[in-house]
C-alpha positions as CSV (number, residue, x, y, z in Angstrom):
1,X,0.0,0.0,0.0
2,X,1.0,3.2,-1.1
3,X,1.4,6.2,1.1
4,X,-1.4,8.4,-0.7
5,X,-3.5,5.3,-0.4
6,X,-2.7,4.7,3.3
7,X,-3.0,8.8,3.6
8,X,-6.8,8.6,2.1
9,X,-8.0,5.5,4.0
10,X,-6.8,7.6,7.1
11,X,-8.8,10.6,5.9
12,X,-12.0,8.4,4.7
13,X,-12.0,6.8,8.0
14,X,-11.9,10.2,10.1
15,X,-14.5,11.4,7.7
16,X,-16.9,8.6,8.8
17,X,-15.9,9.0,13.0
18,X,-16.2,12.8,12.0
19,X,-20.0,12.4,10.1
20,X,-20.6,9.3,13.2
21,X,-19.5,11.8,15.7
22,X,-21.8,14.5,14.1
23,X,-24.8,12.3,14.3
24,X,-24.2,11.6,18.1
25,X,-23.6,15.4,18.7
26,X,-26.5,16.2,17.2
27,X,-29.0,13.7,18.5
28,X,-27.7,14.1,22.2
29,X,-27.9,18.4,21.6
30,X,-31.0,17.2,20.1
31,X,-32.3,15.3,23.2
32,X,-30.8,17.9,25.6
33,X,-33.2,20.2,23.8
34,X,-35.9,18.2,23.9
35,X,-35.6,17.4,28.0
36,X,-34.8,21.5,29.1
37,X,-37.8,22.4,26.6
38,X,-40.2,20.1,28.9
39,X,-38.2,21.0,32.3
40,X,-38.8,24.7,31.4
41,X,-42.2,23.9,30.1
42,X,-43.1,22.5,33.2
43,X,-41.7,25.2,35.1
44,X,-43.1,27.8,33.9
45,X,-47.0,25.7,33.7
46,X,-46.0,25.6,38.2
47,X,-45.2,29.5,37.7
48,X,-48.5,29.9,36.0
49,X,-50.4,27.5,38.7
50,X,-49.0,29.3,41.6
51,X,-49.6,32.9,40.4
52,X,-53.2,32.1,39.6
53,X,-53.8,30.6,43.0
54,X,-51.6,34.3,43.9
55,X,-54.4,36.2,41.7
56,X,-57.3,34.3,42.9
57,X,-56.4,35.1,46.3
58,X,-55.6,39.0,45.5
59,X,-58.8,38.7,44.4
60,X,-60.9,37.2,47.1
61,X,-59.2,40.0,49.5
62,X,-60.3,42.7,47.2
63,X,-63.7,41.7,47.4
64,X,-64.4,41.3,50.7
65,X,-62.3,44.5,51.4
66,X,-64.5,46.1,48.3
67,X,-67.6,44.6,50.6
68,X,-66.6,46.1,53.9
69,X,-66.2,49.7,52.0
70,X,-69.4,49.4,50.3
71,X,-70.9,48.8,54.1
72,X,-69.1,51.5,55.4
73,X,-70.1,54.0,52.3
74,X,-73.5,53.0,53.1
75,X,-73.1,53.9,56.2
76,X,-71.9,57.5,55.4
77,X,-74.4,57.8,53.0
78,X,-77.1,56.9,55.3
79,X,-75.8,59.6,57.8
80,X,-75.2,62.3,55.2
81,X,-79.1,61.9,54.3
82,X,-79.4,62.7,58.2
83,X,-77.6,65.7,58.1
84,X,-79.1,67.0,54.5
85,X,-82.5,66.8,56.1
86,X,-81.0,68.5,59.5
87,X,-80.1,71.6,57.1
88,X,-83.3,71.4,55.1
89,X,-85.0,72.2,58.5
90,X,-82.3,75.0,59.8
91,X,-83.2,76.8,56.3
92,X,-86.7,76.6,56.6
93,X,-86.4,78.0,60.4
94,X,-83.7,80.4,59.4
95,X,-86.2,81.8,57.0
96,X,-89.0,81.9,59.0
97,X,-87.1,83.7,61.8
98,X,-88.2,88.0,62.6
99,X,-84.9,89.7,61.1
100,X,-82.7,91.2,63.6
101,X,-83.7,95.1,62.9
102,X,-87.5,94.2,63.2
103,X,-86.1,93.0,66.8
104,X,-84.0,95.8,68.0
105,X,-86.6,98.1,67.1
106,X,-90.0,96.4,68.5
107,X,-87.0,96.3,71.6
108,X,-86.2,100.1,71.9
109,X,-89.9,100.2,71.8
110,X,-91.1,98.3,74.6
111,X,-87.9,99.6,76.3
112,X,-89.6,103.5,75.7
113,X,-93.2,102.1,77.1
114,X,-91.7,100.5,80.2
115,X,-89.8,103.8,81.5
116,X,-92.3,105.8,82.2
117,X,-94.2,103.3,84.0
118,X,-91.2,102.1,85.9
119,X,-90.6,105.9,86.8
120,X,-94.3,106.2,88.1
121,X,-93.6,103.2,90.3
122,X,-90.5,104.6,91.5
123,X,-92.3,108.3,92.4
124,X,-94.7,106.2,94.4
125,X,-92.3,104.1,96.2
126,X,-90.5,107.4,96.7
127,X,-93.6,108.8,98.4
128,X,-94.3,106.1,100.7
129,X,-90.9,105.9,101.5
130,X,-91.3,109.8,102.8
131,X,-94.8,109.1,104.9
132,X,-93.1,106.5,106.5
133,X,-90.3,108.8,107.4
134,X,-92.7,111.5,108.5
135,X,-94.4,108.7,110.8
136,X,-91.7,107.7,112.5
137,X,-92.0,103.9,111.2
138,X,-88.7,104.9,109.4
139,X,-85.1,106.5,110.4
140,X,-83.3,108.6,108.2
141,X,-80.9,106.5,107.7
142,X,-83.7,103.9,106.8
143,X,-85.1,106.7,104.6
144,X,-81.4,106.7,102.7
145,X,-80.4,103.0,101.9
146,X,-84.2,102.4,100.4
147,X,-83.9,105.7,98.5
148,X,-80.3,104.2,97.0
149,X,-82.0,101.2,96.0
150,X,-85.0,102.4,93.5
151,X,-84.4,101.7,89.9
152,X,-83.6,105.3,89.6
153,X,-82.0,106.0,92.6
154,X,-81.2,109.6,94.4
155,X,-78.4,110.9,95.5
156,X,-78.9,112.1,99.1
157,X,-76.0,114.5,100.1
């Protein structure tokens, strides 16, 4: 056997471990794709499973807190409808109420009535605080503290 002969039997044989080798390459790449496609498959179908228990739970909170709001909103409601009727009836007295002029004056009024009758009184408590005096039920200095305590009192030097 020649040397080129040799030298191509040598290459022809490499070239089948090389195509050999090739084909195991590939088929264990190939299965190694095959297993981490399913491994990561799986994992992310348990990702998926545990965040929609997550959600489903998010959501149960929400409602019930939802629920507890819409109780207490209620509630506020029910209490504003209290207070909106509480105004409705301050209005209705605020307008029915005498304005504060109209007051003041039917005041100064009766104010200018009752002095003059108050000073009448007061002259005829003055007078039968004198005839007691002149009868000698009364001391002068009787006579002077009931003459300081009239509505319009004296001044007695």
């Amino acid at each position: 056997m020649s040397e080129e002969t040799l030298k191509q039997e040598i290459l022809g044989a490499i070239d089948g471990l090389k195509q050999e080798l090739k084909q195991e390459i590939s088929g264990a790449i190939d299965g190694l794709k095959k297993e981490l496609k399913q491994e990561v498959l799986g994992a992310i179908d348990g990702l998926r499973q545990e965040m929609t228990g997550s959600i489903e739970e998010v959501l149960v909170v929400m409602s019930e807190h939802s629920t507890k709001m819409d109780e207490r909103f209620d509630g506020v409601d029910g209490r504003l409808d209290v207070l909106e009727s509480d105004m409705k009836e301050v209005k209705q007295q605020l307008t029915q109420m005498v304005p504060r002029d109209y007051l003041d004056k039917r005041v100064s009024e009766a104010k200018g009535e009752s002095i003059p009758l108050v000073r009448k009184e007061d002259e005829k408590l003055s007078a039968t605080i004198e005839l007691l005096y002149k009868k000698d039920v009364l001391s002068k200095e009787e006579q002077n503290v009931l003459l300081k305590m009239e509505p319009f009192p004296r001044i007695i030097p």
